[in-house]
C-alpha positions as CSV (number, residue, x, y, z in Angstrom):
1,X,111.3,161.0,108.5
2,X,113.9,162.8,106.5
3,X,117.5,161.0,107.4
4,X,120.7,162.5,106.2
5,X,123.3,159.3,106.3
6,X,126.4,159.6,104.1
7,X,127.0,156.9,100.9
8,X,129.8,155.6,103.1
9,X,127.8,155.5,106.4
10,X,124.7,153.4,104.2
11,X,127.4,150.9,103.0
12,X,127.5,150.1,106.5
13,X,124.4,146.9,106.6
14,X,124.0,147.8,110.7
15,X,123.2,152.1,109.2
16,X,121.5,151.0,106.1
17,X,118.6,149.0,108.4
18,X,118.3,151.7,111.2
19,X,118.1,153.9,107.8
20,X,115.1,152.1,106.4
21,X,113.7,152.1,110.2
22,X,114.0,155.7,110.6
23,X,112.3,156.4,107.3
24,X,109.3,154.4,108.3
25,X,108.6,157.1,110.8
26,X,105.4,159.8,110.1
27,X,105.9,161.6,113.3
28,X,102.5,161.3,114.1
29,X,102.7,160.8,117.7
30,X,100.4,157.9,118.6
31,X,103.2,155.8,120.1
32,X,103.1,158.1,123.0
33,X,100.1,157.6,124.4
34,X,101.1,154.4,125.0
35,X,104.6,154.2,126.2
36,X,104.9,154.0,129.7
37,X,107.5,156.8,130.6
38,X,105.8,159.1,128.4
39,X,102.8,158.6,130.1
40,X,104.7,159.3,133.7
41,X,106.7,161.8,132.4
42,X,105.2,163.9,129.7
43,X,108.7,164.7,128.2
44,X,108.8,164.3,124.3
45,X,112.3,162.8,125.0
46,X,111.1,160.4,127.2
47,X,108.8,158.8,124.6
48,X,109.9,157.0,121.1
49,X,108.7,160.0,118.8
50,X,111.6,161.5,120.9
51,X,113.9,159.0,121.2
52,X,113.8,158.0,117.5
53,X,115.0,161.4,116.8
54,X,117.9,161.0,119.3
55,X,118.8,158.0,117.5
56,X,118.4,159.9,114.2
57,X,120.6,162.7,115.6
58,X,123.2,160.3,116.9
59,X,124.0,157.5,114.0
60,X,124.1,160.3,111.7
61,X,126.7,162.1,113.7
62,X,129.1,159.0,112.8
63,X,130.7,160.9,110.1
64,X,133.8,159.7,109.5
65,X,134.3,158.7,112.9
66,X,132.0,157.2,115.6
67,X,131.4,160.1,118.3
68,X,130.1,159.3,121.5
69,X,126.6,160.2,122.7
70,X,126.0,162.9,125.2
71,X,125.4,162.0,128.8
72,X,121.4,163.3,128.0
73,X,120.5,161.0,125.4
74,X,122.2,158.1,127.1
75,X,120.1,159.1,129.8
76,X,116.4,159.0,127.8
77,X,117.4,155.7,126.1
78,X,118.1,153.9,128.7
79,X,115.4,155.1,130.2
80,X,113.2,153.1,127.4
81,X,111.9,149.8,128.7
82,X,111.5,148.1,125.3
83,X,108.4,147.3,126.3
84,X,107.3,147.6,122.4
85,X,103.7,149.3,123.4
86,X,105.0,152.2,120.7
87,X,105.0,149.0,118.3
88,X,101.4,147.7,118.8
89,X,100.3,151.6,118.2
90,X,102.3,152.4,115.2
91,X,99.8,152.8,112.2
92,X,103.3,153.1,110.0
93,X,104.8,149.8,111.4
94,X,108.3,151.5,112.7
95,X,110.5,148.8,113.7
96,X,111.5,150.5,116.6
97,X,112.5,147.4,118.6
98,X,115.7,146.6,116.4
99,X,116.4,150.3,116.2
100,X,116.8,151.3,120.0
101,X,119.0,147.5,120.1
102,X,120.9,149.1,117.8
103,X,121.2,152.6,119.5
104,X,122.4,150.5,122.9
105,X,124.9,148.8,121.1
106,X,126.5,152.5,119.8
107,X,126.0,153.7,123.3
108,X,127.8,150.6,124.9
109,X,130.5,151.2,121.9
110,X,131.6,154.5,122.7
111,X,130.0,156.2,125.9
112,X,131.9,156.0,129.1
113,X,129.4,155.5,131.9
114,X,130.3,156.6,135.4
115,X,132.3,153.6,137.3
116,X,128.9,152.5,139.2
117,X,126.8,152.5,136.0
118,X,129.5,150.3,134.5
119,X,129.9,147.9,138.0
120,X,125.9,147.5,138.7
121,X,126.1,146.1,134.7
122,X,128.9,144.5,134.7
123,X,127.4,142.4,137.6
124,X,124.0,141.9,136.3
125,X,125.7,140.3,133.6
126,X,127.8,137.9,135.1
127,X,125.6,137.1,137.8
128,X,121.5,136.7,136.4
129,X,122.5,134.1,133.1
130,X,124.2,132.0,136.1
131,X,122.1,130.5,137.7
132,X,124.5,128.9,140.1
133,X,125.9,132.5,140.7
134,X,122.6,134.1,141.3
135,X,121.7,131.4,143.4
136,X,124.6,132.6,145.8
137,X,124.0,136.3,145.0
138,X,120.7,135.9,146.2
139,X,121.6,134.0,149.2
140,X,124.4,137.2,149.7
141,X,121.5,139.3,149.6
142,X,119.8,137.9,151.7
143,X,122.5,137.9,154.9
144,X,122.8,141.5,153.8
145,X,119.6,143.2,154.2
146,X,120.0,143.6,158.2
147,X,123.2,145.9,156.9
148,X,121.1,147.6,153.8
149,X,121.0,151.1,155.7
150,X,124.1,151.1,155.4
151,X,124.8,150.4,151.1
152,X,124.5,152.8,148.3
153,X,120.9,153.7,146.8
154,X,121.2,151.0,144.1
155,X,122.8,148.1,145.7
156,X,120.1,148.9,148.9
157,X,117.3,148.7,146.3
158,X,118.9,145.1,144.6
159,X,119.1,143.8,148.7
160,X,115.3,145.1,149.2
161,X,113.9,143.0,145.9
162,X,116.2,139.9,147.0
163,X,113.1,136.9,148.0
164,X,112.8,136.0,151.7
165,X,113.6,132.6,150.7
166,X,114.4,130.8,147.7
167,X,112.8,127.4,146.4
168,X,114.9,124.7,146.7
169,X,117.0,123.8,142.8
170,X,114.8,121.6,140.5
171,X,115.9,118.3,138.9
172,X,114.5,119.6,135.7
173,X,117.0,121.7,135.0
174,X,119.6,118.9,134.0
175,X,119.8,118.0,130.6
176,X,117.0,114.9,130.1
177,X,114.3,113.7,128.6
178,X,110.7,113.1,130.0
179,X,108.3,110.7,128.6
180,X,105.4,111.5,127.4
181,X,102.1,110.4,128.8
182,X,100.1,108.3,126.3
183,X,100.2,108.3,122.6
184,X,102.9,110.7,121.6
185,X,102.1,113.8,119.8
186,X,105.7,115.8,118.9
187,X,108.9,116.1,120.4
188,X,109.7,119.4,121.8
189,X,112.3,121.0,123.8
190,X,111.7,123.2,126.9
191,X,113.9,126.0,127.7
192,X,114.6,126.2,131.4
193,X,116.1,129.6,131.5
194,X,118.6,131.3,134.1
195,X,116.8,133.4,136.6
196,X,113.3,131.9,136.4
197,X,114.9,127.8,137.4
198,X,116.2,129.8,140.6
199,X,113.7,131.9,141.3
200,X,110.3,129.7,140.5
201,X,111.4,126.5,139.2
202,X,107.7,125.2,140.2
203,X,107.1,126.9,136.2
204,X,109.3,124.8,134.7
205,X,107.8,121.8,136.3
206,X,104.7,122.5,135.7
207,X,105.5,123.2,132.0
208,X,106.7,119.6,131.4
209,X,103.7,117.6,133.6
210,X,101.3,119.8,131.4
211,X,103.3,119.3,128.2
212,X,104.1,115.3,128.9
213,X,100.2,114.8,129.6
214,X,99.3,116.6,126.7
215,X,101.3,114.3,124.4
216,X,104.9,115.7,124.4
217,X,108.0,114.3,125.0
218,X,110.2,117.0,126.3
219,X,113.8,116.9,126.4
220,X,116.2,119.5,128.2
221,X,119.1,120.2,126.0
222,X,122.5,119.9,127.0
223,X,124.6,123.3,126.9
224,X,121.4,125.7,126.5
225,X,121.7,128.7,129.0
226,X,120.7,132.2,129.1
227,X,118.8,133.2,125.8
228,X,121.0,136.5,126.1
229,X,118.0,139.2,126.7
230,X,119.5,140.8,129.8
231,X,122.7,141.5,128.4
232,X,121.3,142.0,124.8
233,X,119.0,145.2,126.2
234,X,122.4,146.4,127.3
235,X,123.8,146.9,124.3
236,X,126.4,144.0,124.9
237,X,125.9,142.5,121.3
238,X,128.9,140.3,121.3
239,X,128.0,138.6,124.6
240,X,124.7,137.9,123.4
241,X,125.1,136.7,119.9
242,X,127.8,134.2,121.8
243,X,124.3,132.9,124.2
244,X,122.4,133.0,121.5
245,X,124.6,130.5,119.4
246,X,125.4,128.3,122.3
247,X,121.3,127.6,122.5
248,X,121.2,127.2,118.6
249,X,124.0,124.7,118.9
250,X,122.6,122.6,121.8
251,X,119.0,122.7,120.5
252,X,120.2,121.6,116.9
253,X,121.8,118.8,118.1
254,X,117.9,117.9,119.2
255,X,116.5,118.7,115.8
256,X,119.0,117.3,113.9
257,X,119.0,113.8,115.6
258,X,116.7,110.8,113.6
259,X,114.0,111.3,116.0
260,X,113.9,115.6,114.9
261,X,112.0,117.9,116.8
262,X,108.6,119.9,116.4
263,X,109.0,122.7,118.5
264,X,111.3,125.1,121.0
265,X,109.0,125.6,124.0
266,X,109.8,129.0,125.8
267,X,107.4,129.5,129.0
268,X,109.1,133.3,130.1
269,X,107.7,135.5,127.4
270,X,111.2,138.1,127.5
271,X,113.2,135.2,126.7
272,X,110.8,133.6,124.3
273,X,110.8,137.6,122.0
274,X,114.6,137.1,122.4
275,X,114.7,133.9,121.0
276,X,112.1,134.7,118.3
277,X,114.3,137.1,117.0
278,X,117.5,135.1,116.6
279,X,117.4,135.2,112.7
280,X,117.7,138.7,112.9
281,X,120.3,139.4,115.5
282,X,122.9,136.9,113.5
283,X,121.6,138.1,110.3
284,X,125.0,139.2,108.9
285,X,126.9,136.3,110.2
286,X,127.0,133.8,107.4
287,X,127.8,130.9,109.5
288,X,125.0,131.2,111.6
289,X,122.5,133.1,109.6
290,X,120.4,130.3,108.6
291,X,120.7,127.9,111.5
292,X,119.2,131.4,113.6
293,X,116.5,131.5,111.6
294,X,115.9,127.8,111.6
295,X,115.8,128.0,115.4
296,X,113.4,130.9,115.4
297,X,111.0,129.5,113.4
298,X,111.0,126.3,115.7
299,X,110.5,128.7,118.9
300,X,107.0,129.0,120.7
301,X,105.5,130.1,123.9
302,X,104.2,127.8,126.2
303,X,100.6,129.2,125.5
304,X,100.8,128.5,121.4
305,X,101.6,125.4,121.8
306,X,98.8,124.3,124.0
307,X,96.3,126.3,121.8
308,X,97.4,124.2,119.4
309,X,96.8,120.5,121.3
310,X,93.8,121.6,122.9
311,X,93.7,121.0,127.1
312,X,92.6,117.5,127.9
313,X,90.1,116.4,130.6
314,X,89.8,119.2,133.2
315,X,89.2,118.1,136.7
316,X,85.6,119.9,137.7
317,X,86.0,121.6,140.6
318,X,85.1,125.4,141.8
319,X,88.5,127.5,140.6
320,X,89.4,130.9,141.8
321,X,88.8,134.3,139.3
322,X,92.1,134.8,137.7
323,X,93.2,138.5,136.6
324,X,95.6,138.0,133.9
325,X,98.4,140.3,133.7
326,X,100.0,140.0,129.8
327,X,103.8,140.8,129.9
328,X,104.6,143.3,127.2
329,X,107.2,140.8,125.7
330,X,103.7,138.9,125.6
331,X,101.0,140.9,123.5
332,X,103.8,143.6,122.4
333,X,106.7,141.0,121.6
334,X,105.0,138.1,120.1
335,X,101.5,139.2,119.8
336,X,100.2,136.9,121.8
337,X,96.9,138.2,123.4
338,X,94.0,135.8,123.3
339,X,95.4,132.2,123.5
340,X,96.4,132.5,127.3
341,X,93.0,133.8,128.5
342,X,91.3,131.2,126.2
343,X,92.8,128.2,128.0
344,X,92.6,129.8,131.6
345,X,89.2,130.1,130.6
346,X,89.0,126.7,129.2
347,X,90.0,125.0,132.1
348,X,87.4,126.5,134.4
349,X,88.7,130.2,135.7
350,X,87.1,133.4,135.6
351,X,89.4,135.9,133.4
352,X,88.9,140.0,134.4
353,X,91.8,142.0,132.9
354,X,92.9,145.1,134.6
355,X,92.8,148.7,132.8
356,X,95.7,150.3,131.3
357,X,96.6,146.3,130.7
358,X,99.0,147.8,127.9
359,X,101.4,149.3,130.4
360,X,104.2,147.7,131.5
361,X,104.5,146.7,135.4
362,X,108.6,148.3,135.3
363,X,110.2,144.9,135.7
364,X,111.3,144.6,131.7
365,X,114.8,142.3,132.6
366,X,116.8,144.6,134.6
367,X,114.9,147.8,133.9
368,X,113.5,148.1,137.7
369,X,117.5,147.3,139.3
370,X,118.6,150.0,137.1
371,X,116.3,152.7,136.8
372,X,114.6,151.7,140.2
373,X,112.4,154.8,140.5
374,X,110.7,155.0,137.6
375,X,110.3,151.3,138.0
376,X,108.8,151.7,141.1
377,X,105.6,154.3,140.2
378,X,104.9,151.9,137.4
379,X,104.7,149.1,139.5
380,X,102.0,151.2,141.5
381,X,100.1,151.4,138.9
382,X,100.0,148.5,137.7
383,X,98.9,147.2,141.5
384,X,96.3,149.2,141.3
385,X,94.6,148.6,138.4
386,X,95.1,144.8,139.3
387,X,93.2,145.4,142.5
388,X,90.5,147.0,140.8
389,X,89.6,144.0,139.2
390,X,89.0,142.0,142.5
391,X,90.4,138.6,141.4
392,X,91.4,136.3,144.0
393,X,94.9,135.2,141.9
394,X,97.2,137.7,139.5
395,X,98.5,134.8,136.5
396,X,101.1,136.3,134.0
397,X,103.7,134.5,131.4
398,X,107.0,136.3,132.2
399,X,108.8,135.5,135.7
400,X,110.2,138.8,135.5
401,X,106.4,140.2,136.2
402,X,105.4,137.4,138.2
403,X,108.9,138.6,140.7
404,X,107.5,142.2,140.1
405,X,104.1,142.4,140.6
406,X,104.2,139.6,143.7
407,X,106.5,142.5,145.2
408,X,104.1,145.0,144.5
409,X,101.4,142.7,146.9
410,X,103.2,141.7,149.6
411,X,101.2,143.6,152.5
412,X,98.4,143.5,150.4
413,X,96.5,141.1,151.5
414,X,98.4,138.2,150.1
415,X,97.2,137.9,146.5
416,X,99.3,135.1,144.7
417,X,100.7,135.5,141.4
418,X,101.2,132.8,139.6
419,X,102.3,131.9,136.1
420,X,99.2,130.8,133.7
421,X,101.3,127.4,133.2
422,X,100.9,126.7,137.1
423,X,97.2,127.2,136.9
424,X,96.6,125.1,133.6
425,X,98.7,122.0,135.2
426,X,96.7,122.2,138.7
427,X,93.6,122.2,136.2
428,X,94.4,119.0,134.2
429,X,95.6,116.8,136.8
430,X,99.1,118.6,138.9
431,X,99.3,119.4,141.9
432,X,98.2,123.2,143.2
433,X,100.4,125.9,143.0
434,X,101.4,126.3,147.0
435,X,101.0,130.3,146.9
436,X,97.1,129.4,146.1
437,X,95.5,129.4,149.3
């Protein structure tokens, strides 16, 4: 692609890499096959052929003076899940994830978004990297939905997905260290997230028996929050560079103790793509530069690292058929495809995978709170093709799917969705996940 960027605009390092991105481009249109609102839609705009010209269009425009999107092309970027299908298609290897960050970050910059827009984010926010704060949201929500008929569209859509009842908080999510079982193999840390410790803190605990029988000690840092996806998709840079260097900080003080550390285990693929790509959001920050990139390297999902020990003694009994759902942040983030289905399959389950398993299910952080409708026939989709298969339990990596999809069944007969980690404890000695009947 043809770009048309001023000397002074490419002295800018932020215009000089969306530059090199937009370059990359051949036009040639596979992306769209793939990308999920394209494939609803059929609008050129709405795919990221169309959106990469938009961006084009745009950062170019910046000359000499930042000027503020229109209302239309706010409207088809946000509409973009960054699910990263268009990334897995591209034959030209487009980095089109870093370049529509970078678009949200010019639209959060400089377009004014109706006072609603900016209130519904604004709360998302605050609220989701609490977790005490969405604990009580949720609870809110809950005491509110005899009262939804009368709320606004979106906040009536935010009461509808609030759960029926919410697990009680998890020990693990204090700062600790759990011993291993048996002769020690490495030191890790495990993440423990915002949303996922309130919403299904049964994954986290499941993470450390499987990880702590399988030779790890794991240890849960002291100041590591959010890993500053949610408000990272939003364009809020500043916000997330400061959650991303609060986890650095706490997990260094880990790796840089006499005992060190082999490995950052992330079991929510979305926040394990986030954390992955560190070294490149503080790139251009010299303080931090390397000790991103250090942390990045150290960063794994749950699934890698488990590939990499090998599952212990499986307990032989007759196990359910498992339909695994991969989360885009999964096989399109971090090009992880096989490793999950090899140790479901490992430890005794059937694997059938549904068609159109590239599509996203419309959870992608926030995406189905903020464009709800679109959201919403994806997730149809998605529940059909998973039915297709006829498995008796729906496992994924990402608790944003596993929320999504589990709302997609309920008065469906009751199929559980589970996370893959819940399944490979129960396998190897834990307990069974409750939702499997």
């Amino acid at each position: 692609m043809q770009t048309d960027f001023t000397p002074n605009q490419l002295a800018d390092p932020q215009i000089k890499v969306a530059d090199d991105i937009l370059r990359k481009c051949v036009h040639c249109g596979f992306c769209t096959a793939t990308c999920p609102t394209y494939v609803l839609l059929g609008d050129e705009l709405d795919g990221p052929r169309g959106r990469i010209y938009m961006i084009k269009n745009m950062l170019e425009a910046d000359a000499p003076a930042p000027v503020a999107p229109s209302a239309k092309v706010v409207k088809h970027i946000d509409r973009c899940l960054s699910c990263l299908s268009c990334m897995t298609t591209c034959p030209a290897s487009v980095d089109y994830m870093h370049l529509v960050d970078r678009a949200r970050a010019r639209i959060e910059e400089t377009f004014a978004r109706p006072l609603a827009d900016r209130w519904l984010r604004n709360v998302l926010a605050a609220v989701v990297p609490n977790p005490g704060l969405f604990r009580w949201a949720l609870i809110g929500a809950r005491l509110a939905r005899p009262f939804k008929a009368l709320l606004p569209g979106r906040l009536k859509g935010m009461i509808e997905m609030a759960p029926k009842s919410l697990p009680r908080p998890s020990d693990t999510a204090r700062a600790q260290v759990f011993k291993v079982e048996g002769k020690q193999l490495k030191r890790v840390v495990v993440m423990t997230g915002c949303a996922q410790q309130v919403l299904r803190p049964a994954i986290n605990e499941a993470t450390i028996r499987l990880l702590t029988r399988h030779g790890c000690e794991v240890i849960i840092a002291e100041g590591a929050g959010c890993c500053g996806a949610l408000v990272h998709h939003m364009g809020r840079e500043a916000e997330a560079h400061v959650q991303a260097k609060a986890n650095i900080a706490a997990w260094e003080k880990v790796a840089t103790d006499d005992l060190g550390l082999d490995a950052i285990v992330i079991n929510a693929s979305g926040c394990g793509t986030t954390v992955k790509d560190y070294g490149w959001m503080l790139k251009d920050d010299p303080d931090w530069a390397d000790r991103a990139e250090t942390i990045s390297a150290l960063t794994c999902d749950v699934t890698e690292i488990m590939s990499e020990l090998g599952l212990g003694d499986v307990i032989a009994q007759s196990r359910p058929t498992v339909t695994y759902h991969s989360a885009c942040s999964m096989q399109h983030g971090q090009q992880i495809r096989e490793q999950p289905k090899d140790l479901l399959r490992g430890a005794g389950f059937e694997v059938l995978e549904p068609a159109e398993g590239h599509l996203c299910c419309g959870s992608a952080g926030t995406y189905n709170l903020l464009q709800p409708e679109l959201a919403g026939r994806l997730l149809a989709r998605k529940i059909d093709n998973l039915k297709k298969t006829g498995g008796q339990i729906i496992a994924t990596g990402n608790i944003g799917c596993l929320v999504q999809i589990a709302e997609g069944f309920a008065g469906e007969g009751g199929v559980p969705v589970v996370h893959t980690v819940e399944l490979l404890d129960w396998a190897t000695g834990g307990p069974k996940p409750p939702e499997v009947s």
